[in-house]
C-alpha positions in Angstrom: -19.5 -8.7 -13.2 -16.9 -7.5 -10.8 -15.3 -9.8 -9.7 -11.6 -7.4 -9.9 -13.5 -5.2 -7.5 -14.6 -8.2 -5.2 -11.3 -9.4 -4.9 -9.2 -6.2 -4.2 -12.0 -5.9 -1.2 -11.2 -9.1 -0.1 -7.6 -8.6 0.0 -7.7 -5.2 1.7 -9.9 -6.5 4.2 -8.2 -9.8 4.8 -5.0 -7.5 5.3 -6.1 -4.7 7.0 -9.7 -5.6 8.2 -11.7 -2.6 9.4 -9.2 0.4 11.2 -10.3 0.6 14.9 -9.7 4.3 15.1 -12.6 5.0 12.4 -14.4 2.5 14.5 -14.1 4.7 17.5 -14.7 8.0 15.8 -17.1 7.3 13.1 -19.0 4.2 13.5 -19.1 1.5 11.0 -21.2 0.9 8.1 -23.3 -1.5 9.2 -23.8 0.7 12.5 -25.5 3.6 10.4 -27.9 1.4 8.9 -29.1 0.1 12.1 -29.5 3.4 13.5 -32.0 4.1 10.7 -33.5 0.7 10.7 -33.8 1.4 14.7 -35.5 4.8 14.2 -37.7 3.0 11.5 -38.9 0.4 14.2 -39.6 3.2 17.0 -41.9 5.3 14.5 -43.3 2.9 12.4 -44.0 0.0 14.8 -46.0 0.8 17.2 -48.5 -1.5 18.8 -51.3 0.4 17.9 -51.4 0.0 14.5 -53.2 -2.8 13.1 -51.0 -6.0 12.0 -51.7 -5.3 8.6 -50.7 -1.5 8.3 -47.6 -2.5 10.4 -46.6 -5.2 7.7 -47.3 -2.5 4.9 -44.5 -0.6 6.6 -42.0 -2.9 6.9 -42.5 -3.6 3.7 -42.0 0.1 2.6 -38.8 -0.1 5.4 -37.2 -2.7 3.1 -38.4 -0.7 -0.2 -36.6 2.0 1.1 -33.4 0.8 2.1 -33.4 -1.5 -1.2 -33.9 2.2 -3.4 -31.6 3.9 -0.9 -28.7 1.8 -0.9 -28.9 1.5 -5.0 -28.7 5.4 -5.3 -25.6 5.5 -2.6 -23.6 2.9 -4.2 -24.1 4.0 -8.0 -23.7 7.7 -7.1 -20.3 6.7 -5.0 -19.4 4.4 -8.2 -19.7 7.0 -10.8 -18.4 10.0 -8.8 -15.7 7.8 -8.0 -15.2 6.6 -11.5 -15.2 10.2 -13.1 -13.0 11.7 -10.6 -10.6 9.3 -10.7 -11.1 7.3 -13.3 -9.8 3.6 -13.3 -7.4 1.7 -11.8 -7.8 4.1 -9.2 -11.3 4.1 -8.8 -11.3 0.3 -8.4 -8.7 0.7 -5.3 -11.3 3.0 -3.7 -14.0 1.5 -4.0 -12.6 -1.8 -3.4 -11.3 0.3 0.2 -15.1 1.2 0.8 -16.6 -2.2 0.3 -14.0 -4.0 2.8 -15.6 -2.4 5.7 -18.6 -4.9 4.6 -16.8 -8.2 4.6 -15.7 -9.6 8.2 -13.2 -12.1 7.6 -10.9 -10.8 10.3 -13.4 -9.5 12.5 -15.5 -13.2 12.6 -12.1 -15.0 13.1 -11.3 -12.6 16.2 -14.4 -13.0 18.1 -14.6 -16.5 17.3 -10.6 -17.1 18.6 -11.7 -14.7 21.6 -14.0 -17.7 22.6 -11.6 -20.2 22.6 -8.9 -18.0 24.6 -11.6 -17.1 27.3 -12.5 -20.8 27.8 -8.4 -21.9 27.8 -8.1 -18.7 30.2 -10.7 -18.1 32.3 -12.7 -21.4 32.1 -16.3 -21.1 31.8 -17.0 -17.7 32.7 -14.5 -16.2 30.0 -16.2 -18.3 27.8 -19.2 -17.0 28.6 -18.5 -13.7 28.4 -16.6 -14.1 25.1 -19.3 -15.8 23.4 -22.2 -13.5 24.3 -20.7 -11.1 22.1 -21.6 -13.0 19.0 -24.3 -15.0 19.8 -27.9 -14.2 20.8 -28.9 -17.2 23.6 -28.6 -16.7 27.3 -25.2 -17.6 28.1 -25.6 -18.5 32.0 -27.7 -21.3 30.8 -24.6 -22.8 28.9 -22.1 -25.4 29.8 -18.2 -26.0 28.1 -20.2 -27.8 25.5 -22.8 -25.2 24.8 -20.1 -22.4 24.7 -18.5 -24.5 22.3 -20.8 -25.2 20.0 -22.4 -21.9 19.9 -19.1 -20.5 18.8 -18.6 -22.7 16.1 -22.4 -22.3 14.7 -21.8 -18.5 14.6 -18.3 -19.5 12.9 -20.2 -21.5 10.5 -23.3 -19.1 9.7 -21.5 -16.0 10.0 -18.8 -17.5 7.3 -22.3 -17.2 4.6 -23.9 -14.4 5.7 -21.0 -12.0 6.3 -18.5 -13.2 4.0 -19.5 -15.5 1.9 -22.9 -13.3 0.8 -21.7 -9.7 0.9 -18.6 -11.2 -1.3 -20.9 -12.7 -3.9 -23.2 -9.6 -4.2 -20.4 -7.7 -4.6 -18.9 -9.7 -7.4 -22.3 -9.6 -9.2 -23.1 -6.1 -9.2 -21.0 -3.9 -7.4 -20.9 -1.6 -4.6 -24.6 -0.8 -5.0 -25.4 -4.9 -4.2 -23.4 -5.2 -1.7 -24.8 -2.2 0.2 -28.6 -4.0 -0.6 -27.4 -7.2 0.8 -25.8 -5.6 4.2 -29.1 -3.4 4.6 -31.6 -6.1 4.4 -29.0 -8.7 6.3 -29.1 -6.2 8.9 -32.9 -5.4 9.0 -33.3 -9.0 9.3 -31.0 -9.3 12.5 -32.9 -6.2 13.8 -36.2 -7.0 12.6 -37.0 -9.8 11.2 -38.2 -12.0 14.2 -41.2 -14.1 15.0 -42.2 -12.3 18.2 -45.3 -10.3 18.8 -43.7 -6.9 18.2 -41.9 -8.1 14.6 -43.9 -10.6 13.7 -46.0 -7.9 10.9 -43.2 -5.4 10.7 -39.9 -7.5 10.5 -42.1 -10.1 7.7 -40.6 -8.5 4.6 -36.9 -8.0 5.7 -36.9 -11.8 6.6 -38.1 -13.2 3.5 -35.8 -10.7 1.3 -33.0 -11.7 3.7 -33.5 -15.7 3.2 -34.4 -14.9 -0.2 -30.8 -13.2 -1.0 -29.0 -15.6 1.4 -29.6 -18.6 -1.1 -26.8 -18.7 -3.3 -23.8 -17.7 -0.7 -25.0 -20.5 2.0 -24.6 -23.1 -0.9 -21.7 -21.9 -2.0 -20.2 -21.7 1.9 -21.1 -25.6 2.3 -18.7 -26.0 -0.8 -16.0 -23.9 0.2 -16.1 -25.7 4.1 -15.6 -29.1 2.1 -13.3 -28.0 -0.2 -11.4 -26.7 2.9 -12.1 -30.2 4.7 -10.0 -32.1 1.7 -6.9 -29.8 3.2 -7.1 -29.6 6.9 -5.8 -32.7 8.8 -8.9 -35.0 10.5 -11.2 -33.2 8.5 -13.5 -35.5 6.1 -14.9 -33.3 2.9 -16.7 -36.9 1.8 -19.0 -36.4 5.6 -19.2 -32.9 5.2 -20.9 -33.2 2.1 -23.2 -36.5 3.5 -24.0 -34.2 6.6 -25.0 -31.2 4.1 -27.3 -33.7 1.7 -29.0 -35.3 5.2 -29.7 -32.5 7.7 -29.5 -28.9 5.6 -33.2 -28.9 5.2 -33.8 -29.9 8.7 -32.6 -26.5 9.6 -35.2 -24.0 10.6 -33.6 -21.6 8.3 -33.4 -22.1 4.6 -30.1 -21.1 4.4 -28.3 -21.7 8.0 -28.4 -25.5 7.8 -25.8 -25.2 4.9 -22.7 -24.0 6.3 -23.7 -25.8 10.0 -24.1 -29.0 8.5 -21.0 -28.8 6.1 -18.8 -27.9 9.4 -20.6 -30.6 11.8 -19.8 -33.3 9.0 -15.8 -32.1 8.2 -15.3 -32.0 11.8 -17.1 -35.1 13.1 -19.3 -33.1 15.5 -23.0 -32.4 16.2 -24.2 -28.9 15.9 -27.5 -26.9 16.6 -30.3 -29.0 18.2 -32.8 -27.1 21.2 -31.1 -23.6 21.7 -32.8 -20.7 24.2 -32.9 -17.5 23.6 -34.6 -14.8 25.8 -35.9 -17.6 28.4 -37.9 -19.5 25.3 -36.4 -22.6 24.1 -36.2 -23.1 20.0 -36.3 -26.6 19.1 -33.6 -27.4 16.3 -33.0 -30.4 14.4 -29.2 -31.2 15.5 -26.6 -31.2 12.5 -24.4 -33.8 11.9 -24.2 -37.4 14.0 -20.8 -36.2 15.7 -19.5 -35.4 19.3 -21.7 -32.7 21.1 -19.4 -32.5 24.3 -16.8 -29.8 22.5 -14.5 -27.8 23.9 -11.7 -24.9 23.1 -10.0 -27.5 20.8 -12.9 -28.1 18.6 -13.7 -24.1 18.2 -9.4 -24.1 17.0 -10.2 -26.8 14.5 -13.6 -24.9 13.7 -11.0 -22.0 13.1 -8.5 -23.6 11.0 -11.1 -25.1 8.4 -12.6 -21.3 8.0 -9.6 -19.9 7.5 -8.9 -22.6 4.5 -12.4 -22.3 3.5 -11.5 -18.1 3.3 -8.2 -18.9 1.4 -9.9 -21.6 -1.1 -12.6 -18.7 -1.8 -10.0 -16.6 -2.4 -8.2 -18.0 -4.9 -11.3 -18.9 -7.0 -12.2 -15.2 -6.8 -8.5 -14.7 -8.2 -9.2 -17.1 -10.6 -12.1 -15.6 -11.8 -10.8 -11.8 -12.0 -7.3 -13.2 -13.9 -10.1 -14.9 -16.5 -11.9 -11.6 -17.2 -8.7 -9.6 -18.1 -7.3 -11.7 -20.2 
């Protein structure tokens, strides 16, 4: 385990988050993996190829990355490690794997919604929340603004927290670098329309697959956070989780959405378009659906309890394995 090394990367990141001037210079992480998933798709997808060659590469694309990210993070581990050695080594490390959590980059884009609709009304809404969220925002009211900033809040708290923290905790730099690779091949990738329907298959089911534990363990740490944060119920988190998690069309989404829609008495989800088609969702929770800036706050402020309840178990857990 390292669960010393997952909580000094928490810390940093929670702290210091991710520098914008290496942002604006070098890229991020996460941008550099894309870039290679991206050249992946142009060369290996093409619409030529039969459906089952074109699923034998993306199954090779997600070989690859798998193999590739395990050889970057043990090499970067034990060069680290003998050049160093430890406590120092953990520090740096702990530095590199930061730049893959997002606690204060999910909570600024999510905040960023709110302001725009307490600002600007609903066209700085709008604008805000089409930065994190795939569906056509001129086809959404105050409510659907709302709501689609509080479901990214909710599934983005799993799948870039939540997961990338676990992984990390279990095995290191090297898992953590797996899990952001194949998270990000699935966001790239791993759709159901005609052009990723073969290539995209493998990424998907790796990325639900690996998602398992963290969006149960998000669904405890929103109702755990619920018990704390005023007009929040931790008793109809957990009754929203049990009834309408499964519903989800995604194995692992429904989790975290239905944990958030129960604390805060809402109703999240249900029929959602992207790109002009409409995706019929089961809704979440048996809440209010008509939400507005005030909702995505209190959305906020159970996150950021959930974030500091995580924390202190992962504190817990590093003080137990030291002494």
């Amino acid at each position: 385990m390292f669960v010393s090394l997952a909580l000094a990367a928490l810390l940093i990141e929670a702290v210091v988050g991710y520098p914008q001037i290496l942002l604006q210079r070098i890229g991020h992480p996460v941008m550099w993996i894309g870039a290679l998933i991206a050249w992946a798709d142009r060369r290996w997808n093409g619409a030529d190829a039969r459906f089952a060659v074109r699923r034998a590469r993306g199954i090779a694309l997600v070989a690859l990355l798998v193999l590739g990210m395990m050889a970057i993070g043990l090499a970067a581990t034990s060069a680290t490690q003998a050049v160093f050695g430890e406590p120092a080594a953990t520090i740096i490390l702990a530095v590199s794997a930061s730049s893959l959590l997002a606690q204060r980059s999910l909570d600024a884009h999510v905040a960023a919604v709110a302001e725009g609709l307490e600002k600007e009304g609903l066209d700085g809404g709008r604008r805000t929340v089409a930065m994190i969220v795939g569906r056509d925002p001129e086809r959404l009211d105050e409510a659907g603004v709302a709501r689609a900033a509080i479901e990214s809040l909710a599934e983005n708290f799993s799948d870039g927290i939540v997961a990338p923290l676990f992984w990390l905790a279990v095995g290191g730099l090297p898992c953590i670098l797996i899990y952001k690779a194949i998270n990000t091949a699935d966001s790239m990738i791993g759709h159901l329309s005609e052009r990723h329907r073969a290539f995209g298959w493998a990424a998907a089911r790796l990325d639900d697959l690996i998602n398992l534990p963290a969006s149960r363990l998000s669904a405890v740490w929103l109702a755990g956070a619920a018990a704390v944060v005023p007009g929040a119920s931790w008793r109809a988190a957990l009754q929203m989780v049990g009834r309408d998690a499964s519903k989800h069309h995604s194995p692992n989404a429904g989790w975290p959405e239905a944990a958030m829609a129960g604390a805060l008495g809402l109703r999240l989800a249900g029929p959602r378009v992207y790109d002009g088609e409409t995706v019929a969702d089961a809704w979440m929770g048996q809440g209010r659906s008509a939400l507005n800036a005030g909702d995505i706050r209190q959305a906020l402020r159970l996150y950021r309890t959930a974030c500091l309840i995580q924390g202190i178990v992962v504190a817990a857990l590093a003080l137990a394995a030291i002494m």
